[in-house]
C-alpha positions in Angstrom: 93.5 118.9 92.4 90.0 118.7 93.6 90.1 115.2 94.3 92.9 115.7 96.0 91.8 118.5 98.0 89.0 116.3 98.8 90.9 113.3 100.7 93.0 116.2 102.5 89.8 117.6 103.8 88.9 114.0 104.8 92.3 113.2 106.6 92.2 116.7 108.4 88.6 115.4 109.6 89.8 112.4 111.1 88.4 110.2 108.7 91.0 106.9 107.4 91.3 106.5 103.8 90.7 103.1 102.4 94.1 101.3 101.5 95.8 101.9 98.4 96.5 98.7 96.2 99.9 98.4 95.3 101.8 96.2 92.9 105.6 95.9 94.0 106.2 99.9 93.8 103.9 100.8 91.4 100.3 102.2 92.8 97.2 100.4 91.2 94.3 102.2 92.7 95.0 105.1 95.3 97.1 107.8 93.7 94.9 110.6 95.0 94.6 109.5 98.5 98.8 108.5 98.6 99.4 112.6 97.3 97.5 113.8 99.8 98.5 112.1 102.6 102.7 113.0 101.2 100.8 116.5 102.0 100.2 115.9 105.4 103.0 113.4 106.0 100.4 110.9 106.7 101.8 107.2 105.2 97.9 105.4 103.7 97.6 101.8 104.3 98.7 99.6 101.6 96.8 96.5 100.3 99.2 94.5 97.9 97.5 93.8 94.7 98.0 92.4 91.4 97.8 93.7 87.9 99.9 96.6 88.3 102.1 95.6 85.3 105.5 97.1 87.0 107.0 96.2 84.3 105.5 98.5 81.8 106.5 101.5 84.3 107.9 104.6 82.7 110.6 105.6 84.5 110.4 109.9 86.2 113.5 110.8 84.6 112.3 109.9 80.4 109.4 112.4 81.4 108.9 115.5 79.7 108.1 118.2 82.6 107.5 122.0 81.7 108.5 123.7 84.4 106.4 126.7 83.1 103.3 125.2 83.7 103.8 125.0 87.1 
């Protein structure tokens, strides 16, 4: 959350992340900055990359989530 918090503070400042690297659909580098700017319905900019390994991907729905901890 921190981090986080930290990139919202930044957006809300006017300052412009640097891109996130993404691999087909699966983020590489960037998840912090692409939460928060789905906080502030801000879209980052995107810089396609390699290495990802989308193909190892687990998908949402086989996670475990305790609702409880939330």
């Amino acid at each position: 959350m921190p981090k986080i918090q930290q990139y919202v503070d930044d957006l809300l400042a006017g300052n412009k992340p640097p891109a996130i690297k993404v691999d087909g659909n699966m983020i590489v580098d960037g998840n912090h900055r692409y939460i928060a700017g789905k906080v502030l319905g801000v879209e980052p900019p995107i810089q396609p990359w390699a290495g990802g390994r989308p193909g190892n991907a687990v998908p949402w729905e086989t996670i475990p989530i305790d609702t409880k901890a939330w």
